[in-house]
N, C-alpha and C positions, 0 to 999 in steps of 0.2 A: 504494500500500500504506500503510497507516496503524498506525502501531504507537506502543506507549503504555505506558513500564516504569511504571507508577506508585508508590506512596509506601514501598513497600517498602525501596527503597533510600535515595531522599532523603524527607526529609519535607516537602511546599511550602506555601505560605500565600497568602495573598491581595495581591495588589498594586494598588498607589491606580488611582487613574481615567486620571492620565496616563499612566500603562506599562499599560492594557488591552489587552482582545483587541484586534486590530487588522480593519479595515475589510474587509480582502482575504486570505478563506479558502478558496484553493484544495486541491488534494490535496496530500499530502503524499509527501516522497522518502526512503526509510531504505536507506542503502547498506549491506550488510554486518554487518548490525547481529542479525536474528534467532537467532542459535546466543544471543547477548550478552540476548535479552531471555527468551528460554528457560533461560537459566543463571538470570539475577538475579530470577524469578518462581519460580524453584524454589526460592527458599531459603527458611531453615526460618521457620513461621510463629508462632514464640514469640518474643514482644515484645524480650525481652532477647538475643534472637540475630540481630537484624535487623541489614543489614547499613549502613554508609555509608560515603560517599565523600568525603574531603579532598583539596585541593589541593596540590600541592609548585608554590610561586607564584616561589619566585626560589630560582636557582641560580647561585654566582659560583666560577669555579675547577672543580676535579676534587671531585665527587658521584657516589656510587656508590649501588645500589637495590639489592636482594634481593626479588622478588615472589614466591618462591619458586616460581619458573617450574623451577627443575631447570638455571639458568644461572648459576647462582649472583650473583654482585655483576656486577653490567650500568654501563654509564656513565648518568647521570640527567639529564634534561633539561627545565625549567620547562614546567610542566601535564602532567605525570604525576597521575596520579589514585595519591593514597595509599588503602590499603586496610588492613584489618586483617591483622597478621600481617607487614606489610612490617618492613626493614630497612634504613636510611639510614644510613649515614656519609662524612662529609669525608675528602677529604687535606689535606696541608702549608697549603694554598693554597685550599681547600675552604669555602664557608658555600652556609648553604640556609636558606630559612622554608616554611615550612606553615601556610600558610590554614583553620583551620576554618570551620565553616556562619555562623557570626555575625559571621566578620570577627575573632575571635583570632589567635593567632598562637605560635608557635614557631619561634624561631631556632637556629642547631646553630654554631658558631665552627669554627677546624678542628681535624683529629682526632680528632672527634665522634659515636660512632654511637647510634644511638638505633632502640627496638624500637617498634612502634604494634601492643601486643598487646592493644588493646580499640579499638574505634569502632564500637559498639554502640546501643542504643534501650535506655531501663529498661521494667519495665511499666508504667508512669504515661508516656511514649512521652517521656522526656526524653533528651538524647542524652548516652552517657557515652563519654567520653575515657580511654583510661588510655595513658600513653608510659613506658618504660623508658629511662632513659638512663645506659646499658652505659660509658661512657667519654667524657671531654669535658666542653665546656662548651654551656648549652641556656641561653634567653631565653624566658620566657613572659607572653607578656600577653592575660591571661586577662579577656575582658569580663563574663563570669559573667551572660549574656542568658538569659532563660527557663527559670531553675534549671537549665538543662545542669549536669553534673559535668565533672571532670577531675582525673584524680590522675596525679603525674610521680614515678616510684621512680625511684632514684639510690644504690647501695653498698648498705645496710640501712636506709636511711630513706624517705622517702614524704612527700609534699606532695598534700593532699587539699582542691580548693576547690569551692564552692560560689557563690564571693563574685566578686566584682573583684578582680585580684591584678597585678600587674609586676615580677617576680621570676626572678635570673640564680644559675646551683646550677653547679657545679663539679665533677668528681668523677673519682675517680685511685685506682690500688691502695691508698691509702696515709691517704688523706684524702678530704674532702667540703668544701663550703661551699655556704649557702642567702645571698643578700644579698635584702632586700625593698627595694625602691623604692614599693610603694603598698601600701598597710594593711599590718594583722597577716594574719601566717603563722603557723600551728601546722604545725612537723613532727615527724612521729612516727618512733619507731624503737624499739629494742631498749629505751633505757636512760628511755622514755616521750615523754610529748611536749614539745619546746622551742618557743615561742612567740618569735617574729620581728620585734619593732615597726618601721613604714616608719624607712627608712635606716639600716637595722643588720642587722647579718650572724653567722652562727653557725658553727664549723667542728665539725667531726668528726673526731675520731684514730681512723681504721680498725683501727690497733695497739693500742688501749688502749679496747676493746669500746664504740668509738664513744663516747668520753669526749669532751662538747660546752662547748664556750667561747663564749659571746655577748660580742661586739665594742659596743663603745655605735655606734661610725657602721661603716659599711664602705668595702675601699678599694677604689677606681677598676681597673676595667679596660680593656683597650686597645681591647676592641670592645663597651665600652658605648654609647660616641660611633654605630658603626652599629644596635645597636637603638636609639638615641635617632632617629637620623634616618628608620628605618623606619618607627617610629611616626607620628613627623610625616607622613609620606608616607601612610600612609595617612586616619589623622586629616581632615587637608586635604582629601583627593581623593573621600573617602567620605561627607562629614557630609550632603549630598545628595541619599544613596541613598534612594529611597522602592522600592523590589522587599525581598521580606522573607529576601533573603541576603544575607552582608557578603560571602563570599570573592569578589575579583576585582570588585568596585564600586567601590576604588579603580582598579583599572588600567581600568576603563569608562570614568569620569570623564577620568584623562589622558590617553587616546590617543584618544577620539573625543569624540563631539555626535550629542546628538539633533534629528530633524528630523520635521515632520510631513506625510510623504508625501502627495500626493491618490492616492486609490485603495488605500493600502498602511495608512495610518494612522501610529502613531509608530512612527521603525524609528532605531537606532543604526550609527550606519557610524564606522570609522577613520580620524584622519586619514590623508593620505597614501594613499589607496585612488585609483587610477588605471583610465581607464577598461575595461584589460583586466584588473584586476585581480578574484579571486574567493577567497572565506572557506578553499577548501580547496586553495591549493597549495602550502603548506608547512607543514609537521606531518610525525607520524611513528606508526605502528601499534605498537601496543605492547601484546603477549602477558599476560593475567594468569588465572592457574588459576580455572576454574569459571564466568569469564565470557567467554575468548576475547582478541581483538584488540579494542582500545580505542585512538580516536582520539585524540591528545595534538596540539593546535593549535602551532605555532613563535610565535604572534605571543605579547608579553608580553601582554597584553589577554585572551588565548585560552584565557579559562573558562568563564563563564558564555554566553556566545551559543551554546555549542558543546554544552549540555548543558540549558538551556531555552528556550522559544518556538520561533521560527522564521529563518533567514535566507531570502530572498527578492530578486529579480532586479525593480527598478525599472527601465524606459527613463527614459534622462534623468537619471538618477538614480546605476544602480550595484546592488552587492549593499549590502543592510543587513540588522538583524537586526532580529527584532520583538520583543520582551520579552511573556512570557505563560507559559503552560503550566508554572508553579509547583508542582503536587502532580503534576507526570511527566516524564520522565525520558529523551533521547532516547538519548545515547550516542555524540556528537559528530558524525555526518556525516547531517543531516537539512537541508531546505531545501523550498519549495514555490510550486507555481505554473510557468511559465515561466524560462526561464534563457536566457543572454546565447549567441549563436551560435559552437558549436566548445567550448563547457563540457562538461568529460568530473569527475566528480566522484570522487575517490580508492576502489579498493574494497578491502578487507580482503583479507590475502594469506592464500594454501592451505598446508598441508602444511611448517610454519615455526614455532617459536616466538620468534625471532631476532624482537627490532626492525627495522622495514623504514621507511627515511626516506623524503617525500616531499618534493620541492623543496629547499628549504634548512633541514627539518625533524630533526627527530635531535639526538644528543647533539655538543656541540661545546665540547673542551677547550682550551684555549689559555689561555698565561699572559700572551701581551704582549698591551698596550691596541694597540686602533689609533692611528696616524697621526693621520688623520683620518676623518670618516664623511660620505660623501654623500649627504642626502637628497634624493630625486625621484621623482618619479611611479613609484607601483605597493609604493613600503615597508611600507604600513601599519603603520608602527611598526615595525618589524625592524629590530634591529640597536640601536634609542633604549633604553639602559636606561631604566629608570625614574626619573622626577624629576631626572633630568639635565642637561633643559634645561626652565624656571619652564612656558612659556606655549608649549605646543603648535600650540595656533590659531594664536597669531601666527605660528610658524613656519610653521603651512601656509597660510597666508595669502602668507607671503615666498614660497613655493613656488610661488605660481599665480602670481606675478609675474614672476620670475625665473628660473621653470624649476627654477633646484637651489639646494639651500645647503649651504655647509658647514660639520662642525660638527670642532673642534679640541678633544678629552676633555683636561680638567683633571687634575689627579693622579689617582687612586683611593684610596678609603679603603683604608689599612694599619693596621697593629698598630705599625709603628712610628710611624705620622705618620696621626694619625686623624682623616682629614679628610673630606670628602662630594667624592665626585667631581663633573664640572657640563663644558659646553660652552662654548667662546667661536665665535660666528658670522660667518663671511664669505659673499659671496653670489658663487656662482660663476656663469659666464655665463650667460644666457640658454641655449645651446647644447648646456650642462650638460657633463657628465662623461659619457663614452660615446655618447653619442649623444643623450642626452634634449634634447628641444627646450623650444618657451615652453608654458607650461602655463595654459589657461585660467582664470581667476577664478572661485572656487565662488559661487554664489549666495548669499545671506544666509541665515546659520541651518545652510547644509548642511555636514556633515561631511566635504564630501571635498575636491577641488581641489586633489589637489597631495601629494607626497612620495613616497618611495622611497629604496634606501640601497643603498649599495656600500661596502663597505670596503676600504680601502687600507693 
């Protein structure tokens, strides 16, 4: 069956000569997925009501969702597709970002809820952003790629960009703050517009009909240090991307490699993907009005292969993904060709609007760090926050050698002590942890060879 949401919902573009079509064009598999492309084909066909889709790329602590399924605030779990109309907010212990299509970004601190009451198309087919932020504190770093908009309301004021911006707003019954970190800001409100110059901050007396004081510098907050580090992270992991999306090209970048298959062409795989390992057993279906059950991937990486080109079943090889199919749209559980013997592929649950996990897929709250974390055959990155540990490869390298390693987590960035969390490595036997034995050496170039993870 061959199915094809096209640009209705995302808009795609062309990608270079190295991430083409690929060499081996079998049929294609869409599990579950037709109620999903009969929904998102029906929507209305006026420019400015077109629909799109963002990413919720990291989740730390208790995050809660409203998709306005009729369940009210659900638990949240990274690669949830944000849509228009949702509802985010933290608790105590709570941060979250959101990916848009260019690789922006929106951070939420905790206590934070925030409305996404626009993710629209203009009629000139630019994409406009608007985020309400109802209570809390929000991070925006806005690339300002292809005249997209973005406007972020907060109390009675409004932040309206067109431009490049890096900008953290505050906002409380009582009070507001805008601090800029990159260019000028104009924000508007009731009492006109105040204009923002990089490193200086404005407040607002909600009691005193938003009566504003501009600061010459502004002062430091305690989760500036994590959007600083975010940005690096992605910065770094992204500057390489040649596919004409940002969301989730940094988490491409550090959790796999690309390779160029004979008979398959370029295909991306994960490190730590072991040989029984496959793209769909852990993730979670997840209910949203007008399109159905929608595949949400567990691995941190689990955006973009999941919603264009193709994954595909190499001998010798493995699963990997093919990078392609830019102007459509699959819907997360598609694959083609041949597949590995005893592969049964997840199918959209009946008669349910309830999240339904798969594997070790779903929402997962916990406030203590681990112990430690065992990587070996079959992780694919599960369980490796992001940027954690510098050099991936080399760890899966140590893994084809050694069977397992272990990784020993660093503090964790706090509010009180704001530091970058990170791993320190030992190599466990040969014999691994549970059972896992010696793990073969990957070939040169290939993405796999090695990892997996248990926590303790």
């Amino acid at each position: 069956m061959t199915l094809s949401v096209q640009s209705r919902v995302l808009i795609g573009g062309k990608v270079s000569e190295s991430l083409g079509a690929s060499m081996y064009k079998p049929r294609f598999h869409a599990i579950g997925m037709m109620a999903l492309a009969c929904a998102l084909l029906a929507l209305p066909a006026a420019a400015d009501s077109q629909a799109r889709i963002v990413r919720l790329s990291d989740v730390q602590g208790r995050v809660q969702i409203d998709k306005n399924s009729g369940l009210g605030f659900e638990n949240a779990f990274v690669n949830l597709p944000i849509t228009q109309g949702i509802q985010l907010r933290t608790g105590e212990n709570g941060r979250a970002e959101i990916e848009f299509e260019d690789g922006s970004t929106l951070r939420v601190t905790p206590n934070t809820t925030v409305d996404f009451s626009r993710l629209g198309l203009s009629d000139a087919g630019k994409r406009v952003s608007t985020v309400d932020l109802v209570e809390g504190r929000a991070y925006v770093n806005w690339l300002g790629k292809s005249g997209d908009e973005f406007t972020l309301n907060f109390s009675h004021e409004k932040v309206d960009l067109g431009q490049t911006a890096h900008f953290r707003v505050a906002s409380s019954s009582s009070s507001a703050e805008v601090a800029s970190f990159k260019n000028e800001l104009e924000v508007g409100g009731p009492s006109g517009v105040v204009k923002v110059g990089k490193n200086k901050m404005v407040t607002f007396d909600l009691n005193d009909n938003d009566k504003s004081t501009l600061a010459k510098s502004f002062e430091a907050d305690p989760y500036d240090e994590w959007d600083k580090q975010s940005i690096e992270y992605h910065d770094q992991y992204s500057k390489n991307n040649s596919t004409p999306y940002g969301y989730g090209a940094s988490d491409l970048s550090y959790y796999g490699g690309y390779s160029n298959v004979p008979g398959f062409g370029t295909m991306w795989q994960p490190y730590f993907a072991g040989a029984g390992w496959n793209p769909f057993m852990d993730g979670a279906w997840s209910w949203y009005p007008g399109m159905g059950f929608m595949w949400a991937s567990a691995y941190p990486w689990g955006w973009m292969p999941y919603y264009y080109g193709n994954w595909a079943y190499a001998p010798g090889y493995g699963w990997g993904w093919q990078p392609g199919g830019w102007t459509g749209w699959h819907g997360g559980i598609h694959y083609v060709g041949a597949v590995a013997e005893g592969f049964r592929a997840p199918v959209a649950p009946k008669g349910t609007v309830s999240t339904v996990a798969v594997g070790k897929g779903g929402p997962v709250v916990t406030n203590a760090s681990p112990m430690r974390t065992v990587v070996s055959s079959g992780s694919a990155g599960l369980g490796i926050p992001r940027g954690s540990y510098g050099d991936l490869h080399h760890l899966n390298t140590q893994v084809a050698k050694t069977g397992s390693v272990e990784l020993h987590p660093a503090p964790q960035f706090a509010a009180s002590s704001p530091r970058a969390g990170g791993y320190g490595v030992s190599l466990a036997h040969p014999a691994g942890v549970g059972g896992v034995g010696p793990v073969s050496a990957a070939p040169a170039g290939h993405a796999s060879g090695g990892g997996g993870h248990s926590v303790h």
